[in-house]
N, C-alpha and C positions, 0 to 999 in steps of 0.2 A: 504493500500500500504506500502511496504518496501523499503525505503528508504536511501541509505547511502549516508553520506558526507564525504568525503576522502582528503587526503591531508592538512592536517589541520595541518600549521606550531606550533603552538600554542593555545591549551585551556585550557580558565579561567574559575572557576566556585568560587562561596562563598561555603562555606565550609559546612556550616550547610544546612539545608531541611528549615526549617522554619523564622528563623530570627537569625541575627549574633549580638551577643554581645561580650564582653572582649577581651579573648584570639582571638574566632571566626572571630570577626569583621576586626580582623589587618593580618588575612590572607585568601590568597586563594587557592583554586585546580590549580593547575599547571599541565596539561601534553604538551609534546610536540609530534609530529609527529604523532599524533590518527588518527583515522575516528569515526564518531558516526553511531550508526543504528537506523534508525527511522522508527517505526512500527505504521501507522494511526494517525501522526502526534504527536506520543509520542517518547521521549527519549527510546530505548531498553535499550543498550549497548554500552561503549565507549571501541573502538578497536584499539590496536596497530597497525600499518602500519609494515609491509605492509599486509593491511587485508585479511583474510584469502578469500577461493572463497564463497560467499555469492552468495544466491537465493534473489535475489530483481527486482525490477521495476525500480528502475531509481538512477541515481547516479547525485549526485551533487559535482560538485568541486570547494572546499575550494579556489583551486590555492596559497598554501604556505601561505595564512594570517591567521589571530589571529583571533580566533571566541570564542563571549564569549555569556551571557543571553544579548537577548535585554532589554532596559532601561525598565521601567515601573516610570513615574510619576504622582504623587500621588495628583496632583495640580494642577490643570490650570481651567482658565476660557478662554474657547475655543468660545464661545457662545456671538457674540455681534456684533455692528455697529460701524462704523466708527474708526480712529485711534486719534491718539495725537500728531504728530511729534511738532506741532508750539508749543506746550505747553512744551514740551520736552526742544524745542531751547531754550522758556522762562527763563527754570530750568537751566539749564546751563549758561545761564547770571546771575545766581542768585535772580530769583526773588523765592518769597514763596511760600507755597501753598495756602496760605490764597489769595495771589494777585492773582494768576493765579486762583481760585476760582470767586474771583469778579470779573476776566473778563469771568465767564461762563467754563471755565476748571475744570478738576476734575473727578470723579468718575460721577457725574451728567451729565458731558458732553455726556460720553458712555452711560448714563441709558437714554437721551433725543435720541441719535439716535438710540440707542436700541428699544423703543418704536415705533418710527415712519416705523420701518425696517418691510419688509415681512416676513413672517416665508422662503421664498424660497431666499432671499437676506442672511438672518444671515444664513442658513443652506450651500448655495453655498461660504458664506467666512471664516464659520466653516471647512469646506473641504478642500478647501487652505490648510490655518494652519494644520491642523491636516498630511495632506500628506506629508508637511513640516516638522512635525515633526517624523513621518513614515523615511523621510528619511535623520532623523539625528538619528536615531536609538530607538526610542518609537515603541512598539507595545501596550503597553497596558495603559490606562490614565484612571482619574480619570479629572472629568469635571461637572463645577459647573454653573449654576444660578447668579441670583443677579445681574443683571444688568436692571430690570426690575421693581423691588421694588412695583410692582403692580400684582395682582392677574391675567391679562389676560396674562402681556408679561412677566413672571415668568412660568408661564403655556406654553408657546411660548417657551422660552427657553428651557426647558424639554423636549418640543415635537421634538426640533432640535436634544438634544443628542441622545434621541430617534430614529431618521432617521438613525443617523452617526453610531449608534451601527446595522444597517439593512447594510449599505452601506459599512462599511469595515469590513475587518476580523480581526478586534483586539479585545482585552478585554477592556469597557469601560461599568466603574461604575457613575454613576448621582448623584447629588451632589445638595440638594435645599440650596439655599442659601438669601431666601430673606429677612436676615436680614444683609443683607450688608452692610445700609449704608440708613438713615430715606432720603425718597424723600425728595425734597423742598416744596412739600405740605402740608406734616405733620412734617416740620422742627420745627413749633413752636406748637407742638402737639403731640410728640412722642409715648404720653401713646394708642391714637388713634390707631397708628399706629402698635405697638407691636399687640392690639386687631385684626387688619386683620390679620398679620401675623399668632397669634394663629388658632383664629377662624375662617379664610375666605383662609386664603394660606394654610396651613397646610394640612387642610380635601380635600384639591378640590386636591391637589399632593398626598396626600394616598389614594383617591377615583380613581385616574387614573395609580395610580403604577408606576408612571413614573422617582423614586427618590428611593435612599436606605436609601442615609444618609441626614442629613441636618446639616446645618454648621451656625455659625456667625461670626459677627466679633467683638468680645470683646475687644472693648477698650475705652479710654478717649475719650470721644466726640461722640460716635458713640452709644456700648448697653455695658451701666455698669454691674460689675458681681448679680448683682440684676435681672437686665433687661433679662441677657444674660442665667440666669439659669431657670428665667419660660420659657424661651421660649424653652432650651432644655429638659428641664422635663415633658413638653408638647408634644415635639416629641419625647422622650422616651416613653410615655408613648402610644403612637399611634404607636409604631413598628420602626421607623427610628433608626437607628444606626448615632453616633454622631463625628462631628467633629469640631475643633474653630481654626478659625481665634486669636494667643493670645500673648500676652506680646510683641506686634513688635514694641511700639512705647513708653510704659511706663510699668513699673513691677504695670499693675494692679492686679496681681493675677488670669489669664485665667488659666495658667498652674495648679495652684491649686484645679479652677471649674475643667478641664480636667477631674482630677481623679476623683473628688469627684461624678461627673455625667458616668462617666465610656465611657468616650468618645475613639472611636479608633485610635484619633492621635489630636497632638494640635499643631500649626503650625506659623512659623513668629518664634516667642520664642525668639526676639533678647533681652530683657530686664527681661527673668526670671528670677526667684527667686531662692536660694538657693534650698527651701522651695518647692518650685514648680516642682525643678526637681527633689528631693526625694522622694514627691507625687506622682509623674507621673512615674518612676522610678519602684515606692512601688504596681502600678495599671495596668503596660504593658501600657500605653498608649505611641505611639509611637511619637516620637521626629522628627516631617516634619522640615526641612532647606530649606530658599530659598535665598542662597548666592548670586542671580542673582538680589534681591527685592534692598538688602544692595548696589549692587554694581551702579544698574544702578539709585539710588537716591542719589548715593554719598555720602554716609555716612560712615563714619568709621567706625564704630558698626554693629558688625556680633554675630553671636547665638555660645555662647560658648560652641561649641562642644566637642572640649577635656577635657574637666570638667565633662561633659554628659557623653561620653564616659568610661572616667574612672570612675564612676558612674553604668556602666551599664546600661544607658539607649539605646531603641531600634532607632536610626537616621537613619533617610532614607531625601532623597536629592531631587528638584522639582524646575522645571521651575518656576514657577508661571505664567506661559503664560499668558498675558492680556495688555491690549493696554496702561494702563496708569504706572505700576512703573516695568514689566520686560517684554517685549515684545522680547523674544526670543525662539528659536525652536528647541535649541542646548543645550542639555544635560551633551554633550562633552563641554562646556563651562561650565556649572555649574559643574562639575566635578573638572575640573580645579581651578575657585574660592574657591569651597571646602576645599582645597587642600592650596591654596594658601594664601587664606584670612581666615577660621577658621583653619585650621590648621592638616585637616585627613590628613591620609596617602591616599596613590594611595591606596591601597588595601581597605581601609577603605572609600574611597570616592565611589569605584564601587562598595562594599558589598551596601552601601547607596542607590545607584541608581537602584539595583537590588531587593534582597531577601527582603530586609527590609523595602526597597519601597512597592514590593506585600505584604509584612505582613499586612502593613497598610493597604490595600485595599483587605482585605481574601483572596487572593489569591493566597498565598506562597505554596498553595499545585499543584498550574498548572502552575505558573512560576518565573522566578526570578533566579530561578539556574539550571544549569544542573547536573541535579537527572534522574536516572533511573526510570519511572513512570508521568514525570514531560511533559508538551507542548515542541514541540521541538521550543521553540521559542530565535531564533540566530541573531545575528548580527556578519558579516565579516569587520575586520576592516585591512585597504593596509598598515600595521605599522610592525614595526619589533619586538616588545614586546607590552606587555601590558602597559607599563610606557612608552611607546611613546605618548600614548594615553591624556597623562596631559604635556607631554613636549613640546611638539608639539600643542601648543595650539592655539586655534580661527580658526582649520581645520575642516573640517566633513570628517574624515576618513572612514565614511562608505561605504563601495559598495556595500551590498548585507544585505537584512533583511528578516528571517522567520518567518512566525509564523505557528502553528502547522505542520512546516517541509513544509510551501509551500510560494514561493517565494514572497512577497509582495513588494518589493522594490530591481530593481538592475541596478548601472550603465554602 
């Protein structure tokens, strides 16, 4: 089918096809007053208005707003039970983690209702969320594991993202993650524990295909860079492509495994290394932010992205959706922090959330920017520029989202 969207007060695109750095990354496609032509839900041709007479099937109208690539985030853990609010209130009166821990809080909290949940409960409150964020402007995510830290509800998990990739029309890539975080049964036993991991999780998620990449979390207290590279050189070695959890809470040196295991992105980063980001820098390994982790733990300390940047490293920008340190659904918010608290520009906080988002997840050749060749995958946002878009903040300007040029979201 042929398709045009018309009227289109303003589109934004990132500038390069693949992923934007230096010059790239601090600017973008600007036109005003186009139509695009969509031919089988791919970008044709961007046409000046007033378009000429076209042979189509159905027109869509922009109605004067700014339409640019839908988000793509590279992050979340979409896939789990229950929430955190009382523990949240905790945090905010100042208690620890450590204390909120001893009363049963924590990552363990989600990994005990996690287990006890049905595969049809975690899948019906994955869909929630996920629609949620559908319509703060995601069409395409990246969604992890790890809440399960045992071989069957790791397996469960998988099989949910698995439904949710059946059930909506986005792009969504699977993410095993079960070395998240050593259960409380092999708290005082860890080396155990890595051994399912390798040998019991590992084989039963490549025997069922139901995972690309596999991810940890490399840090102090959790899997040393020791710990944290047999276990990715073991699923290197099994076909998974790689990504870490790394330097969010102490400069252990993840960033520097990153390269050195040739991981596709390394993530958190708020305590890297000089070291680290030269490495990563030197290897394409992409630069995930998640300025919504920093803000909603209140911390002062964010991932020095203008340093990256000027560096040329590749950053791209992420929810981190999950119930215990950034439980939000809004992009358009993490944009904004972006922007605000590391210090991108507006041009540089949405190349982040676009192109070099999908870099990180392969998929810079079907979206992230409007290219001729590319999904026609849009968001319409009721703003009067693009910079309204960070001004205007803690709004969902969104009205209307596409993906391959068919409406999935419109208010």
């Amino acid at each position: 089918m042929r398709i045009l969207i018309k009227n289109i007060k303003q589109l934004i695109s990132p500038v390069n096809e693949d992923y934007a750095i230096f010059s790239d990354f601090k600017r973008l496609n600007v036109y005003h007053n186009v139509s695009i032509l969509v031919n089988n839900g791919v970008i044709d041709e961007i046409v000046n208005e007033p378009a000429p007479e076209l042979d189509v099937d159905g027109v869509i109208n922009a109605k004067n707003q700014v339409v640019m690539p839908a988000f793509v985030d590279p992050h979340t853990h979409l896939v789990f039970a229950g929430t955190r609010e009382d523990e949240f209130n905790m945090r905010i009166q100042g208690k620890t983690y450590m204390e909120i821990a001893k009363k049963g809080g924590g990552i363990n909290s989600t990994v005990k209702e996690t287990r006890q949940a049905g595969e049809e409960e975690l899948f019906f409150t994955a869909k929630k969320n996920m629609q949620k964020m559908i319509e703060h402007g995601v069409a395409t995510f990246e969604i992890k594991s790890g809440y399960g830290l045992n071989t069957e509800t790791e397996l469960k998990q998988l099989r949910v993202i698995e439904r949710l990739k059946q059930s909506f029309p986005v792009d969504i890539k699977a993410t095993f993650l079960g070395a998240h975080e050593v259960p409380p049964e092999y708290r005082n036993n860890k080396e155990k524990y890595i051994d399912i991991v390798i040998n019991e999780m590992l084989p039963a998620v490549k025997e069922q295909g139901i995972a690309e990449y596999c991810d940890i979390f490399c840090e102090e207290g959790v899997f040393n860079i020791e710990e944290s590279r047999r276990i990715l050189n073991k699923a290197k070695e099994m076909g998974f492509q790689l990504r870490l959890h790394a330097d969010e809470l102490t400069p252990l040196g993840g960033a520097e495994l990153a390269a050195e295991v040739g991981a596709k992105s390394a993530d958190h980063l708020v305590y890297i290394s000089d070291s680290g980001i030269d490495a990563m820098v030197s290897k394409n390994v992409v630069f995930i932010m998640l300025p919504g982790t920093s803000f909603f733990l209140m911390s002062e300390k964010y991932a020095p992205a203008k340093k990256i940047a000027e560096k040329g490293g590749i950053i791209a920008l992420s929810t981190d959706f999950n119930p215990g340190s950034s439980y939000t659904h809004s992009m358009q918010m993490i944009i904004t922090l972006a922007c605000l608290k590391m210090g991108l520009t507006i041009e540089q906080a949405i190349n982040a959330a676009t192109i070099n988002a999908a870099y990180s997840l392969d998929l810079h050749h079907k979206t992230g920017s409007i290219h001729k060749g590319k999904q026609a995958d849009l968001i319409f946002l009721n703003i009067p520029s693009y910079k309204f878009l960070v001004y205007n903040y803690g709004v969902n300007h969104i009205t209307t989202v596409l993906k391959k040029g068919i409406v999935i979201f419109q208010k």
